[in-house]
C-alpha positions in Angstrom: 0.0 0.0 0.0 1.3 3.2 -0.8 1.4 6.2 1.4 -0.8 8.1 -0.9 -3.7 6.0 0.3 -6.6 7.7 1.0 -4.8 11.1 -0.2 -6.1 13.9 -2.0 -4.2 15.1 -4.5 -5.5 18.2 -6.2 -3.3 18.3 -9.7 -2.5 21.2 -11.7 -1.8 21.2 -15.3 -0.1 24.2 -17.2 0.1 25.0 -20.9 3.6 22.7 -22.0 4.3 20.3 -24.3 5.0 17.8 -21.0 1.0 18.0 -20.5 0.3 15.3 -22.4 2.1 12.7 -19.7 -0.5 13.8 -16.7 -2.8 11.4 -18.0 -0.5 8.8 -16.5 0.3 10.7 -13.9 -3.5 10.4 -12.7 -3.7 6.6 -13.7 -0.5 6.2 -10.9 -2.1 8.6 -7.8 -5.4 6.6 -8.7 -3.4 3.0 -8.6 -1.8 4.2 -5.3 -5.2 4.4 -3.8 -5.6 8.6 -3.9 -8.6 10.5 -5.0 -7.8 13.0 -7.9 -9.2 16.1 -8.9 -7.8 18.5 -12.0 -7.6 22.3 -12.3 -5.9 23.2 -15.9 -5.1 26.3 -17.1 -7.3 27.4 -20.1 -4.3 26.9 -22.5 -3.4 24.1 -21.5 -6.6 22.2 -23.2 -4.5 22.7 -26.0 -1.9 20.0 -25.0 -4.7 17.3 -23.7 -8.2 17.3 -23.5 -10.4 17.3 -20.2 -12.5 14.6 -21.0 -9.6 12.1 -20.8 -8.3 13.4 -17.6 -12.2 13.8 -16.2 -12.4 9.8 -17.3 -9.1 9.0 -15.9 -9.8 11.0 -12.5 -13.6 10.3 -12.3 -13.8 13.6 -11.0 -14.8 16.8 -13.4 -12.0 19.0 -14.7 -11.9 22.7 -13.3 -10.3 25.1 -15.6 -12.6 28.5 -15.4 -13.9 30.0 -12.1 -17.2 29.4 -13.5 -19.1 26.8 -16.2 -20.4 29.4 -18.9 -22.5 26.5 -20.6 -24.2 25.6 -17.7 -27.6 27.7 -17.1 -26.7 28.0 -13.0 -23.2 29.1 -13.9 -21.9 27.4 -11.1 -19.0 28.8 -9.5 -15.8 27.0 -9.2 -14.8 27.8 -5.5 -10.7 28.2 -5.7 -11.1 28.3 -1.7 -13.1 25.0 -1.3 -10.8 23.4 -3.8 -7.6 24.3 -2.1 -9.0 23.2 1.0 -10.0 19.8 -0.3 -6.5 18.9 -1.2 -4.0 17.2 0.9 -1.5 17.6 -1.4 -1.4 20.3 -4.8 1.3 18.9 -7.3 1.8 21.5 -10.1 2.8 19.5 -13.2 4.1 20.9 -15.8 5.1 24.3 -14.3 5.9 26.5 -17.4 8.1 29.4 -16.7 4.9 31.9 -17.3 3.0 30.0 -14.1 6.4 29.3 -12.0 6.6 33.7 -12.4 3.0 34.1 -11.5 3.1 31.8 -8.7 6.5 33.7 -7.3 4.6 37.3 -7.6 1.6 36.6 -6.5 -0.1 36.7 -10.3 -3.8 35.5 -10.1 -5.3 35.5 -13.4 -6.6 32.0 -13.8 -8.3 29.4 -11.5 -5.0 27.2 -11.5 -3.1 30.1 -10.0 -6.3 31.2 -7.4 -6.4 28.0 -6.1 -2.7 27.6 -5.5 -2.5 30.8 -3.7 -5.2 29.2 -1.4 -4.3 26.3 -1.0 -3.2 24.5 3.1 -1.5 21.7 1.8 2.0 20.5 1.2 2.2 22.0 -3.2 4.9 20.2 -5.0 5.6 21.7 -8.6 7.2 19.8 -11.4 9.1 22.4 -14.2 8.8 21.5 -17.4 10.2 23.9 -20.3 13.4 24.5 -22.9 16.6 24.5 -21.9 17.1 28.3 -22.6 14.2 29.1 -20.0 15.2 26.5 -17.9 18.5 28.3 -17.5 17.3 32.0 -17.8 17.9 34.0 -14.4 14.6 34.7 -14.2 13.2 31.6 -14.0 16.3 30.6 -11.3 15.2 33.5 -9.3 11.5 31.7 -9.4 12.3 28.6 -8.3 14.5 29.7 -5.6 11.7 31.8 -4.2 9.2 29.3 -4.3 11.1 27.0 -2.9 12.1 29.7 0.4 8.0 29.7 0.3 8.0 26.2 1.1 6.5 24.6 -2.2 8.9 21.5 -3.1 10.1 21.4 -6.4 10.9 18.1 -8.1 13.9 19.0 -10.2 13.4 18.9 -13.6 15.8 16.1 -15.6 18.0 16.1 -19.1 17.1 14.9 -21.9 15.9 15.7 -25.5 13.3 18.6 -25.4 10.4 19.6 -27.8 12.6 22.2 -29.2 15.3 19.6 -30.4 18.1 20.5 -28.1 19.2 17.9 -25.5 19.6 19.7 -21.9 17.9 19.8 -18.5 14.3 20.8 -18.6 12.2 17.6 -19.1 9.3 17.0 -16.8 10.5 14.0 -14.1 8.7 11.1 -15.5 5.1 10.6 -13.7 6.8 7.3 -11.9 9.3 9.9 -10.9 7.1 12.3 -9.2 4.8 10.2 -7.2 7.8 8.2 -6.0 9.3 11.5 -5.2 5.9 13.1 -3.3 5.5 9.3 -1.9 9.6 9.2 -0.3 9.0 12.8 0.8 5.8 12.7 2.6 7.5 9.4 4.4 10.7 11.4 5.4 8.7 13.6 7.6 6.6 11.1 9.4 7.3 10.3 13.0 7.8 6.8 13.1 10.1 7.2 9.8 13.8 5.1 10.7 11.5 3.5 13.3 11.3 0.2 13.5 8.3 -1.5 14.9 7.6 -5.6 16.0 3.9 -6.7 16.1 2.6 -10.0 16.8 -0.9 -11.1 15.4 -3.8 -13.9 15.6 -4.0 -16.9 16.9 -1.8 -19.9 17.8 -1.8 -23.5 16.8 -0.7 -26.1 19.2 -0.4 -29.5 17.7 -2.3 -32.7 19.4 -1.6 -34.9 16.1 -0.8 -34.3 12.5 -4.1 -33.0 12.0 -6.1 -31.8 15.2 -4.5 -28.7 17.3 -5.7 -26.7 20.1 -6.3 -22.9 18.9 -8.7 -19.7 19.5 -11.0 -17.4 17.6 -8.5 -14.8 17.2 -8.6 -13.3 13.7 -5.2 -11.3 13.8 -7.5 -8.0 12.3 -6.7 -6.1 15.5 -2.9 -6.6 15.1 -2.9 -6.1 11.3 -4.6 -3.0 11.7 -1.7 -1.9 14.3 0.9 -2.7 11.6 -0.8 -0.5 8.5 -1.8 2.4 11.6 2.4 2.2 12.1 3.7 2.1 8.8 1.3 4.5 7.5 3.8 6.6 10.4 6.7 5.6 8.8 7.9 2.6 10.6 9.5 -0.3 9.1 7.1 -3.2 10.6 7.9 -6.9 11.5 4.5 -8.4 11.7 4.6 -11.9 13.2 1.6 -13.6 12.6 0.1 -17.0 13.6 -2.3 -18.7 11.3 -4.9 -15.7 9.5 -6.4 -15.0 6.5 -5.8 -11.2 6.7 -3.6 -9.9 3.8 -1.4 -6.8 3.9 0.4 -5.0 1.0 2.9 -2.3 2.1 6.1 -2.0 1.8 7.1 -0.9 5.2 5.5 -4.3 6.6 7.4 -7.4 6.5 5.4 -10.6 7.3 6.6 -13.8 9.2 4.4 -16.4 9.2 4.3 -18.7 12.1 2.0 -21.6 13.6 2.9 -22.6 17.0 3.8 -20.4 20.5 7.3 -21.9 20.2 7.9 -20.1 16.7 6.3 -17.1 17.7 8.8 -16.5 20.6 11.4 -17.8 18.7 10.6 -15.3 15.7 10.1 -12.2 18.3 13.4 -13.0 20.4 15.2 -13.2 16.9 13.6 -9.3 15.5 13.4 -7.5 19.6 17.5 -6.3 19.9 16.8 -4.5 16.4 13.3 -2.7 17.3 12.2 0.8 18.9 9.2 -0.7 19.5 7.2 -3.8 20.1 3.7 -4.5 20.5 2.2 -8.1 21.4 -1.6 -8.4 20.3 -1.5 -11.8 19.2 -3.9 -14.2 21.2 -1.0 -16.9 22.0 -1.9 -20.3 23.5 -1.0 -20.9 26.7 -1.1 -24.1 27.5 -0.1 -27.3 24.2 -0.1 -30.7 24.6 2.8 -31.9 26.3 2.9 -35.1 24.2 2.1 -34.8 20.2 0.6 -37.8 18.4 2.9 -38.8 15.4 0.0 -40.2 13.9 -4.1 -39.5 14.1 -5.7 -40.4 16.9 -8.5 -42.7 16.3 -11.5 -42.0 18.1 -12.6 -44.5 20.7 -15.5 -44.6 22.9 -13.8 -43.7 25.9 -12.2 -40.5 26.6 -9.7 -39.1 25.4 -7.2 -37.3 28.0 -4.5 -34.5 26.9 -1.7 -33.6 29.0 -1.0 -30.1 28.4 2.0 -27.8 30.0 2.2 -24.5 29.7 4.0 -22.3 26.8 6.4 -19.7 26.9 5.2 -16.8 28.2 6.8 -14.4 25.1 5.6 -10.6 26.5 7.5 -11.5 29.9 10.2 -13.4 28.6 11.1 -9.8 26.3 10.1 -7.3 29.4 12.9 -9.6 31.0 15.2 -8.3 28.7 14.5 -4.7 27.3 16.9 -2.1 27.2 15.4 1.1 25.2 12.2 -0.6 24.0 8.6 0.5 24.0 7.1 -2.8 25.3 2.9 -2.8 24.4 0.9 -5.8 26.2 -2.4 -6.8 25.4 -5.3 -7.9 27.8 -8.6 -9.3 27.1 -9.8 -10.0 30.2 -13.7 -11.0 31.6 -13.6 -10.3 34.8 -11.4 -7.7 37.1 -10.0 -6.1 33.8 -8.3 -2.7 34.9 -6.7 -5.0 38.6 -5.5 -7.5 36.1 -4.1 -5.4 33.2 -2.1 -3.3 36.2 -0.6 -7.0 37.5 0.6 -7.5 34.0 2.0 -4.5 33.5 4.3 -4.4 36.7 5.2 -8.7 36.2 6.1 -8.5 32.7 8.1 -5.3 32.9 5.4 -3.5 30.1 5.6 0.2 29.7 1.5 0.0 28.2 -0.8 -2.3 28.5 -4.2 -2.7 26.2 -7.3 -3.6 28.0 -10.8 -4.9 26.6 -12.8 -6.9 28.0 -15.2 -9.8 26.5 -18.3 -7.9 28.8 -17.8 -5.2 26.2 -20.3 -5.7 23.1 -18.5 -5.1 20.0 -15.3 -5.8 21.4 -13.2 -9.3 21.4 -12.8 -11.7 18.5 -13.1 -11.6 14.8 -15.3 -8.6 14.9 -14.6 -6.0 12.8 -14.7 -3.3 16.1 -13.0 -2.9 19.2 -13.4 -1.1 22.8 -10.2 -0.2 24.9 -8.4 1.6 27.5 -4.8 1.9 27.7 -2.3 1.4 30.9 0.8 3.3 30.7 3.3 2.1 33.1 2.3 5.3 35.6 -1.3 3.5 35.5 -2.4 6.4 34.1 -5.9 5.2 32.3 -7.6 6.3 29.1 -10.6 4.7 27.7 -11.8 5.0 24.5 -15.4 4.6 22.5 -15.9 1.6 21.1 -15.0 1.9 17.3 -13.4 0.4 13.9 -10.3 -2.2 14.8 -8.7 0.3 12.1 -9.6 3.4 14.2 -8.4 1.7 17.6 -5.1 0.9 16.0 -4.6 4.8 15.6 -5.2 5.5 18.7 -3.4 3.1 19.6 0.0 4.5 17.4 -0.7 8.0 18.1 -0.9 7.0 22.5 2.4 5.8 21.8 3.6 8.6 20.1 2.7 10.9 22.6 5.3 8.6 25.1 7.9 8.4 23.1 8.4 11.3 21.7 
């Protein structure tokens, strides 16, 4: 999953030659999961049409502050629009628009809108090499720059006018993996790295019958897209779960039994900043497994069972600069509990919920919790989306670490 998921990316086009590549460049923000909307400048419609980047966006294409062939003449709100965006890319900048943006010139939509907008605006130049080089346009993107736009350097090549020299728009792959490697630099978990265990555990009683729980692993997944979507480089160890997860930041290890799992989170905890335990691990398995199926029989059937490793104490055991995170589900005494667990496994935060808590628990697609810090300081939460908890959960932590 990329960054720009859930984004939205308000993109402006200017009258160059390098026009006609935005229409991949909206295909890519779309791909990366980011809503699109287009403001071009009126001669720009000259270099590619609106209807393909209205198709390609699935969003109408502003270019005039108000529709002259509509009978409401509808205003095109430059304030609304460069409120909407969470990020304005400018692409191509021409030198003309690269000047006007630099003094301040509003004498199209494109340039009202920018001069509006709240957002991060990253401008792409695109023009000959003569321009390129012309003091006047160096003046303009130094200024814009001090005004803290982010320009993605324009690269060499052959240009429309024949010559070969710097002034080529970056390629569309360029620019959103530039905006996607810039908006990561400045999150706070960025050169973090973050261990998360997930789901259930199997313990064996034959070849083909185990001893396991309802856990899903949705809680703990969520926890691993809340922290990458932060920046953090993510070691998800998860027992057996159908959930899927495509970023990145998130590497997944895929384990069965209570043994892997604490042999998988010894092997990643020296390296981490942070490390947070939500998977439901078994804890007792059978101290004897059956080589082969056991048949059934009338009589009963007795399992010895020992208990497992316990993997959150065994790690409080040995932390050094780590920000330990338990979890609790408790059905009875929850807050006297989650405290004991704190202070015997050496946690600095604990998260509570509790079974007696509708909506909360297994499988379910919600969650209810408070989190423990170490100081047993309390804060509950509303019950909401597992997605939702996890950033609560990543933003609590945060707050302590920072």
């Amino acid at each position: 999953m990329s960054v720009l998921q859930g984004k939205k990316v308000l993109l402006g086009i200017t009258a160059g030659i390098a026009a006609y590549k935005t229409a991949s460049l909206v295909r890519l923000f779309i791909k990366s999961g980011a809503e699109v909307k287009v403001i071009m400048t009126p001669a720009s419609k000259d270099f590619i049409t609106p209807l393909t980047l209205s198709t390609l966006s699935k969003n109408p294409v502003h270019s005039t502050f108000y529709n002259k062939e509509e009978e409401n003449e509808l205003w095109n709100n430059h304030v609304e629009l460069g409120l909407w965006a969470d990020i304005m890319l400018i692409a191509p900048a021409t030198a003309n628009t690269l000047s006007k943006m630099t003094n301040g010139t509003c004498d199209n939509l494109l340039l009202a809108t920018y001069l509006s907008a709240k957002c991060p605006v990253y401008f792409a130049p695109a023009m000959d090499l003569d321009m390129y080089k012309h003091a006047s346009t160096i003046r303009s993107l130094e200024s814009l720059q001090q005004f803290g736009n982010i320009m993605i350097p324009a690269t060499s090549g052959e240009l429309a006018s024949g010559l070969i020299g710097e002034g080529r728009m970056a390629e569309p792959e360029d620019i959103v993996s530039f905006i996607e490697n810039n908006i990561i630099s400045k999150l706070p978990l960025r050169g973090k790295k973050v261990l998360l265990t997930a789901g259930p555990t199997y313990e064996a009683i034959d070849p083909v019958r185990f001893i396991g729980n309802h856990s899903s692993g949705k809680m703990g997944f969520a926890i691993a897209e809340a922290a990458a979507s932060k920046g953090a480089e993510v070691f998800l160890i998860s027992g057996p779960s159908n959930q899927q997860i495509n970023n990145s930041l998130v590497h997944r290890i895929n384990v069965t039994s209570a043994q892997e799992m604490y042999d998988a989170c010894h092997q990643y905890f020296k390296e981490v900043d942070i490390a947070v335990l939500s998977a439901a691990v078994a804890d007792y398995k059978p101290k004897n497994i059956a080589t082969q199926k056991i048949k059934k029989k009338d009589t009963s059937l007795v399992i010895e069972l020992e208990p497992t490793k316990d993997i959150l104490k065994s790690l409080g055991a040995i932390k050094t600069n780590q920000f330990l995170v338990g979890f609790a589900l408790e059905t009875n005494n929850e807050i006297s509990n989650a405290k004991k667990k704190i202070e015997s496994k050496n946690l600095n935060a604990i998260v509570l919920n509790s079974l007696r808590d509708k909506g909360a628990g297994f499988a379910g697609d919600t969650n209810k919790i408070t989190i423990i810090d170490s100081d047993f300081k309390e804060k509950a939460f509303a019950l909401k989306s597992k997605k939702e908890v996890a950033k609560d959960i990543i933003e609590e932590i945060l707050t302590r670490i920072s």
